[in-house]
C-alpha positions as CSV (number, residue, x, y, z in Angstrom):
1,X,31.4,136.2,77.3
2,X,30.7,132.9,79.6
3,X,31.6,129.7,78.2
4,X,27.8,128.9,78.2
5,X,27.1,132.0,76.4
6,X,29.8,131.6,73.6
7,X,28.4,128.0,73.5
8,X,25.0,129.2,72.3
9,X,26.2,131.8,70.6
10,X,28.3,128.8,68.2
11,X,25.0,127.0,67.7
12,X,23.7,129.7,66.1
13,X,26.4,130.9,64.0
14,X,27.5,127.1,62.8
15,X,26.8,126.7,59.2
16,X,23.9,124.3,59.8
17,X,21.6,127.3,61.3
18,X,21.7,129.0,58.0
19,X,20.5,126.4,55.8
20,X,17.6,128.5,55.8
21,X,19.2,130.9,53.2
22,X,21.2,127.6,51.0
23,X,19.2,126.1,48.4
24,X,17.9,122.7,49.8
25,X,20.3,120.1,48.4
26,X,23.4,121.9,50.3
27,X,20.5,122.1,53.7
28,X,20.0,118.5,53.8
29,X,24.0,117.6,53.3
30,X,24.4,116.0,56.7
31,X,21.9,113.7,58.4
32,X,19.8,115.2,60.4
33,X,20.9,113.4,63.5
34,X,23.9,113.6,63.3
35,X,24.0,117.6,62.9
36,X,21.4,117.6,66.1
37,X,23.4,115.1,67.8
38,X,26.7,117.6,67.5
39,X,24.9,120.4,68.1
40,X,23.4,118.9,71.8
41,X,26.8,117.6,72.4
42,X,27.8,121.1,72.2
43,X,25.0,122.9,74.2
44,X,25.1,120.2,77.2
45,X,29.1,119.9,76.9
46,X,29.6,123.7,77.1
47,X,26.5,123.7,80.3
48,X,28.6,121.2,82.4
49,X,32.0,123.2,81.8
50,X,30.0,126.6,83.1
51,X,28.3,124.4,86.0
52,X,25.2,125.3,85.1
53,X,24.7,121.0,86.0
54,X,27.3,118.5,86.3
55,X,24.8,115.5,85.3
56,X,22.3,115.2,82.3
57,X,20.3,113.1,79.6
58,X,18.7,113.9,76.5
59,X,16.0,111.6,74.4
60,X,15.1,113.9,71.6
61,X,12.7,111.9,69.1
62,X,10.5,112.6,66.1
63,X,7.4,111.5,64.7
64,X,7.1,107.9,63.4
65,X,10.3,107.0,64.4
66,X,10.4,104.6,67.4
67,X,13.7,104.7,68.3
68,X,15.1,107.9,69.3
69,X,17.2,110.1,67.1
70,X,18.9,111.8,70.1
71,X,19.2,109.7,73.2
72,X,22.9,110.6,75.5
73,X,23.8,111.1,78.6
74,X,26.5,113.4,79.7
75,X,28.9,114.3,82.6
76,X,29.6,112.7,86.3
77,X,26.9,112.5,89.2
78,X,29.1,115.8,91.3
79,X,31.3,117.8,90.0
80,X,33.9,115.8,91.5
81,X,32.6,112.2,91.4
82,X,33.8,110.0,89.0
83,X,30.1,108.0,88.5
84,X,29.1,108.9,84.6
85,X,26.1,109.1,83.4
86,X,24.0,106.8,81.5
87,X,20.4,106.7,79.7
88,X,19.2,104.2,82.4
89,X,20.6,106.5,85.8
90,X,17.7,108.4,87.0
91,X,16.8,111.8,87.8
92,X,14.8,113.1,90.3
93,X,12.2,114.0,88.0
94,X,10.7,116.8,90.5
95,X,7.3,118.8,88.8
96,X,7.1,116.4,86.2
97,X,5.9,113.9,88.6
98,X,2.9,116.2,88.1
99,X,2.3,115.2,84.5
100,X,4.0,112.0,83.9
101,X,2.5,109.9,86.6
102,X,-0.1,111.8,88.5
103,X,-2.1,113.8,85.1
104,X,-1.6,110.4,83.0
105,X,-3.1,108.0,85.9
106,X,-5.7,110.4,86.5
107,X,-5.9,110.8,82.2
108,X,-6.9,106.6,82.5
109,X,-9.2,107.5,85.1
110,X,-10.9,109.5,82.9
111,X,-10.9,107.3,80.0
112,X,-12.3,104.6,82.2
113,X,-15.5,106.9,83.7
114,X,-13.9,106.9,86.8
115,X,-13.2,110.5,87.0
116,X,-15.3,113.4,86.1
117,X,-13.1,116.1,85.2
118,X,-15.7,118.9,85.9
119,X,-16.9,117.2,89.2
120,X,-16.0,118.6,92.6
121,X,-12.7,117.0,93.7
122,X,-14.9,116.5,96.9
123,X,-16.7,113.4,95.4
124,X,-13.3,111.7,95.2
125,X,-12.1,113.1,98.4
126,X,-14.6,113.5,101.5
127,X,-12.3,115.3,103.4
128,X,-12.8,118.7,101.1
129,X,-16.8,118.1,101.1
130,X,-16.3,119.1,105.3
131,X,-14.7,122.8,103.8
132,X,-17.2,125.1,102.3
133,X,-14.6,127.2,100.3
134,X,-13.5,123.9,99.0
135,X,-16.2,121.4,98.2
136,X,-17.1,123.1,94.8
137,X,-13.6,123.0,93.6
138,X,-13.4,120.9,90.7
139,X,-11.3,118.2,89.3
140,X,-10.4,120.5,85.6
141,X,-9.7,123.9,88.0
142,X,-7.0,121.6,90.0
143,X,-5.3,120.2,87.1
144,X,-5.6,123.9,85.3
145,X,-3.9,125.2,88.4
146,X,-7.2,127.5,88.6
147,X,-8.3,126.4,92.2
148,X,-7.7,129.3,94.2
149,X,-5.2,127.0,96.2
150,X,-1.9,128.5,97.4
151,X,1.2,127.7,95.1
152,X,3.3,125.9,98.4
153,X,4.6,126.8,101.7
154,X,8.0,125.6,103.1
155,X,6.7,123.4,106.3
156,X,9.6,122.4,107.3
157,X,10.4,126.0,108.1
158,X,7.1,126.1,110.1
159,X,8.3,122.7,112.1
160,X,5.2,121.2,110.2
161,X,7.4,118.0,109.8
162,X,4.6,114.9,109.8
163,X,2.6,113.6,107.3
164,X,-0.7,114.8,108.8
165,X,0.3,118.0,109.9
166,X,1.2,118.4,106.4
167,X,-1.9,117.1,105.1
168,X,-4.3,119.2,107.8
169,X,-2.7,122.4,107.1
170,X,-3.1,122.3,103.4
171,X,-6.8,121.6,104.2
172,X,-7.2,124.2,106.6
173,X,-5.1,127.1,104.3
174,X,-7.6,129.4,102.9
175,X,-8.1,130.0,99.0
176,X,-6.0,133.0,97.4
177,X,-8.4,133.8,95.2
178,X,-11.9,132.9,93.9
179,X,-11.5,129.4,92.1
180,X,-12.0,130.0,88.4
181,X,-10.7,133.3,88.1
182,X,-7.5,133.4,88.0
183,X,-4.3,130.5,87.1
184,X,-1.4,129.8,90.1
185,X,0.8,127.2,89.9
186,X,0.1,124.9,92.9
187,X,1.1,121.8,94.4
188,X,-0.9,122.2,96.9
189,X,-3.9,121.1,94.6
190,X,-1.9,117.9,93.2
191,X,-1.1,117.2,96.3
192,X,-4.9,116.3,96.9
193,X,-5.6,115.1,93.3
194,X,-2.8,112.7,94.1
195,X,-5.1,111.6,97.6
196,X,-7.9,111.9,95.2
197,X,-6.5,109.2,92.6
198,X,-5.5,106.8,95.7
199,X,-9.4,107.1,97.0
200,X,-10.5,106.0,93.8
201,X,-8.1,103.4,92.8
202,X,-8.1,101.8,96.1
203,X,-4.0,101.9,96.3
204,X,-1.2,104.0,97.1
205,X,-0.5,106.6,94.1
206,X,3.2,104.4,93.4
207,X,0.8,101.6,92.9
208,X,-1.5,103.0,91.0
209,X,1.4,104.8,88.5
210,X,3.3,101.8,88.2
211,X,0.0,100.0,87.0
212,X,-0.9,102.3,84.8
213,X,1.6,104.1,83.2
214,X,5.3,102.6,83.8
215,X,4.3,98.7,82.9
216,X,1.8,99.6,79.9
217,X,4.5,102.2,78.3
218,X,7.7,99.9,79.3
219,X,9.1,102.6,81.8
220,X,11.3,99.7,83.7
221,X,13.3,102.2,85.6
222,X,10.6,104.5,86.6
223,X,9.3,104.5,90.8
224,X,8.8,106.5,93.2
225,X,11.3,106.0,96.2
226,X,9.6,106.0,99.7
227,X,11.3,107.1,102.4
228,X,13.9,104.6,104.1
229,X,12.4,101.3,101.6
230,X,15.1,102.3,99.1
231,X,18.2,100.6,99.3
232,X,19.9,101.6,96.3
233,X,20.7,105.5,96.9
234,X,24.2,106.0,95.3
235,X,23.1,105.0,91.7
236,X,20.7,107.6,91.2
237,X,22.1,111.2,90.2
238,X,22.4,113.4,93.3
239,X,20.2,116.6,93.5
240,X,21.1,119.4,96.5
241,X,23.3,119.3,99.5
242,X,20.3,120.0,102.1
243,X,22.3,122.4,104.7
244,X,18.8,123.5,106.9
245,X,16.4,120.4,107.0
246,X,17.9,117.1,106.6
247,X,21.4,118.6,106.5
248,X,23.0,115.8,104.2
249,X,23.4,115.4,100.4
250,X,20.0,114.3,99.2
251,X,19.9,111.1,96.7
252,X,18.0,108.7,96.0
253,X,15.4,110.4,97.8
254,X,13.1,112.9,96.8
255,X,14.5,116.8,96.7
256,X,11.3,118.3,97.6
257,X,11.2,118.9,101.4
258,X,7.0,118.5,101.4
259,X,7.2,115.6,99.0
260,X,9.7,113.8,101.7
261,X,7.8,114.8,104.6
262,X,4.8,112.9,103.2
263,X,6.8,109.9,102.4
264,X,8.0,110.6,99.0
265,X,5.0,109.3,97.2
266,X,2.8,112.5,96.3
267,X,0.6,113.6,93.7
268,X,3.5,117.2,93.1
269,X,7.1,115.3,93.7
270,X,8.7,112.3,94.1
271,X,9.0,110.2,90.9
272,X,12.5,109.2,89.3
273,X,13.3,108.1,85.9
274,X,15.3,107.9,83.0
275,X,16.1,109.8,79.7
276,X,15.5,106.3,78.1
277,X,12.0,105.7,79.8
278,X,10.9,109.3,79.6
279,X,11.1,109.3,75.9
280,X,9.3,106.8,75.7
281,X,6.6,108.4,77.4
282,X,7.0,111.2,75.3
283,X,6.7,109.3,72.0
284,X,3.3,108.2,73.4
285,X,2.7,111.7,73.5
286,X,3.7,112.4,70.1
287,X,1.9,109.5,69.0
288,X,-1.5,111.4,70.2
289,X,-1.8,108.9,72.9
290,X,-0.8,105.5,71.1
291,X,1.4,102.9,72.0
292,X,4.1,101.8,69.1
293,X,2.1,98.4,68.3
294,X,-0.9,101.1,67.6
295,X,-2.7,100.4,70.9
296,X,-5.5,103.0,72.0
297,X,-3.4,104.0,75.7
298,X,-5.1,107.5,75.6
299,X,-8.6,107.9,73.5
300,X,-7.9,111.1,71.3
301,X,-10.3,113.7,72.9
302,X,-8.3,113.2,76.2
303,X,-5.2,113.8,74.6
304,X,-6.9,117.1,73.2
305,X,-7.6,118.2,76.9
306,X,-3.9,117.3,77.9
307,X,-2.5,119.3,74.9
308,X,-4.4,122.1,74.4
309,X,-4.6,125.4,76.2
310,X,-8.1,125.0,78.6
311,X,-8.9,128.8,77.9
312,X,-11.7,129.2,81.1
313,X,-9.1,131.6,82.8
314,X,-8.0,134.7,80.3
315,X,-4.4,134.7,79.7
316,X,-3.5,131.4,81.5
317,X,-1.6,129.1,79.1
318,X,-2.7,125.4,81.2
319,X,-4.0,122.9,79.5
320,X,-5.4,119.9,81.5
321,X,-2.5,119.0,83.4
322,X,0.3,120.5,81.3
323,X,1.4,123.9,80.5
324,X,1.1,124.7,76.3
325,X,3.9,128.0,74.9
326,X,3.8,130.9,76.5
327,X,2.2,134.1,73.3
328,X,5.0,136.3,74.7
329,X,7.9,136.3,76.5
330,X,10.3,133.3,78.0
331,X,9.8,129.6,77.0
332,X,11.6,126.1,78.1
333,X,10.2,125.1,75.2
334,X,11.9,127.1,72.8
335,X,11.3,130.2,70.4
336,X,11.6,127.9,67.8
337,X,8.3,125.4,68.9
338,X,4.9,125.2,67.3
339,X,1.6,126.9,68.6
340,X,0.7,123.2,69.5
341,X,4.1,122.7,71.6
342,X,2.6,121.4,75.4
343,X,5.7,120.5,78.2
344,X,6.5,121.0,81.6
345,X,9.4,121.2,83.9
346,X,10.9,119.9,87.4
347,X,12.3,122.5,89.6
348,X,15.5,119.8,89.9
349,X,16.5,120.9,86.5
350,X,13.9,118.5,84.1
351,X,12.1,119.3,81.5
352,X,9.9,117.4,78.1
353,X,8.0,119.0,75.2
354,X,6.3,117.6,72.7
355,X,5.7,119.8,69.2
356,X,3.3,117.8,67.4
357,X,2.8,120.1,64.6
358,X,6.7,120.1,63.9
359,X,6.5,116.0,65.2
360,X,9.6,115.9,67.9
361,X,9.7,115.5,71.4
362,X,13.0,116.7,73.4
363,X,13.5,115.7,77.4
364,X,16.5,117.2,79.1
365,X,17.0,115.7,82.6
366,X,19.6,117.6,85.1
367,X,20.9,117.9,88.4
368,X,20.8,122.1,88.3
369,X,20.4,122.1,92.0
370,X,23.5,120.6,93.0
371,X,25.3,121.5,95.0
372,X,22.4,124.0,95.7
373,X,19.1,125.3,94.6
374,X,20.5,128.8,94.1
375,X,21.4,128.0,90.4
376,X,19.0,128.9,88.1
377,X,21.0,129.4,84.9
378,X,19.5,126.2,83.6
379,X,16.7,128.5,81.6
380,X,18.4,129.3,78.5
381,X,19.6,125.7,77.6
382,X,16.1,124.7,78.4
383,X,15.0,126.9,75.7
384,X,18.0,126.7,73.5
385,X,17.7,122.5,73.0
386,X,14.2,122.6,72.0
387,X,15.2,125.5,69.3
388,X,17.9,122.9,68.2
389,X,15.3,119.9,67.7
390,X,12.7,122.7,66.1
391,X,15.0,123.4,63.6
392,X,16.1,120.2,63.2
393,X,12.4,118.8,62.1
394,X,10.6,121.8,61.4
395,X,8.2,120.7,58.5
């Protein structure tokens, strides 16, 4: 047995995970944090000693609690290095860009009447309305992933290495399928969305997230990091050692090779941040879109369309923007989670969930990638520390 799987193995067997079967005074013995907080230790201690990822940090929090009940930050930047850890070092937060910045600015768009979500993505960006295939594509199937757009292609293997060429050849591709029918995963289609967003709030897509999402929600070491106009590399967590396109470690820049090509501002990639400032993001979340002083930052029947499964497409579990459990089958969020659970993970090794029915959230931020991308063991403690809040707070 692994040291990873004897690790998970001892969360389950501990004494705590069978308060299920003790009458309720000997259940609620320990604190709840506490217990949780030992439990994590163990989970994330035993993941670094089996190199699933030298780096992480965890913000686990529950409902109408402000501060956090979980919020650590474990191990060394490498293997090797002797740079620890803390709540404040950021991650490349990868896919989550997707949700945290680009669905939320997108989310205030809405709110505002700026954005019809079942207009063509066309009226926000002219250069689809010159593509037949493309102009009816709308604004929900892009953020459903239900576009017919292809999921990615690796450019850089192409020697499609400049912004534009990047940009043209996603606007010549042809759809995979008819849009509406069917659910892939594509960044391909926030990729435009991000382009989209920028058309209609008249700045850059960093702008436009620092405006509406890091300053309002108090995310003070959230940003995206353009290429070359970011000075201070070595404190953020390293992700892969790039052997075929840049050939150099890659930090403080963005991992994803498409997401750097464009300048490491898009609407799929590029945005770091904390454990710290992503639960605090998530606790807006849990909050159903309120701000701890009770301000309205999301009105409630947007939140509904970020949290709940959309349902046009049979069998696709998107919601607007996020991704809701999965009927069957594997989970990041847990086996453990609510039918209301939503989340959403970074291919760098992030991940966040919110279960407001049970009332937590959980982020676990990573560095699985490093040294390389061919590491993909990071699935079951994904699953397993969600399962450790669920039954932590399960009502």
């Amino acid at each position: 047995m692994t040291r990873l799987a004897a690790a998970l193995a001892l969360t389950l067997l501990t004494p705590a995970c069978a308060d299920a079967q003790r009458p309720p005074r000997r259940a609620a013995a320990a604190p709840v944090p506490s217990v949780l907080q030992t439990r994590v230790d163990s989970l994330v201690g035993a993941s670094i000693r089996s190199r699933v990822f030298p780096a992480a940090a965890v913000a686990i929090g529950r409902a109408g609690q402000a501060a956090p009940v979980v919020l650590k930050a474990y191990g060394t930047f490498t293997y090797v290095s002797p740079e620890r850890v803390t709540v404040d070092t950021p991650f490349d937060m990868a896919s989550l860009t997707k949700v945290i910045a680009t669905t939320t600015v997108a989310a205030r768009f809405m709110d505002r009447g700026l954005l019809d979500l079942d207009a063509p993505l066309a009226r926000y960006l002219p250069a689809l309305d010159t593509i037949p295939a493309k102009r009816r594509i709308t604004v929900r199937q892009v953020m459903t992933h239900s576009a017919g757009l292809r999921p990615f292609i690796p450019f850089y293997l192409r020697g499609i290495v400049t912004r534009d060429g990047i940009l043209k050849a996603i606007l010549d591709d042809s759809l995979v399928y008819t849009p509406g029918t069917a659910s892939r995963y594509s960044d391909f289609g926030y990729i435009l969305l991000g382009l989209a967003l920028e058309h209609i709030g008249g700045a850059p897509l960093d702008e436009l997230a620092r405006r509406e999402v890091f300053v309002p929600l108090g995310m003070t070491h959230s940003t995206f990091r353009p290429v070359g106009a970011m000075p201070d590399a070595a404190t953020v967590v390293p992700t892969e050692f790039d052997s075929i396109y840049r050939r150099r470690l890659v930090q403080g820049e963005v991992h994803d090779e498409t997401a750097w090509t464009l300048g490491g501002v898009s609407g799929h990639a590029g945005l770091f941040s904390t454990a710290r400032d992503a639960g605090k993001f998530a606790a807006m979340l849990l909050a159903g879109g309120r701000l701890p002083d009770g301000t309205v930052y999301l009105r409630p029947e947007t939140m509904r369309l970020l949290s709940t499964r959309e349902g046009s497409v049979s069998g696709s579990t998107r919601a607007v923007g996020w991704d809701t459990k999965s009927d069957t089958g594997y989970s990041s969020g847990g086996t453990k989670t609510s039918r209301s659970a939503f989340g959403h993970t970074g291919f760098t090794g992030t991940s966040l969930w919110v279960d407001p029915a049970q009332g937590f959230y959980v982020v676990l931020l990573t560095n699985r990638v490093y040294p390389t991308r061919d590491n993909s063991r990071i699935g079951p403690v994904r699953s397993r520390i969600a399962d450790l809040a669920s039954d932590a707070f399960r009502r």
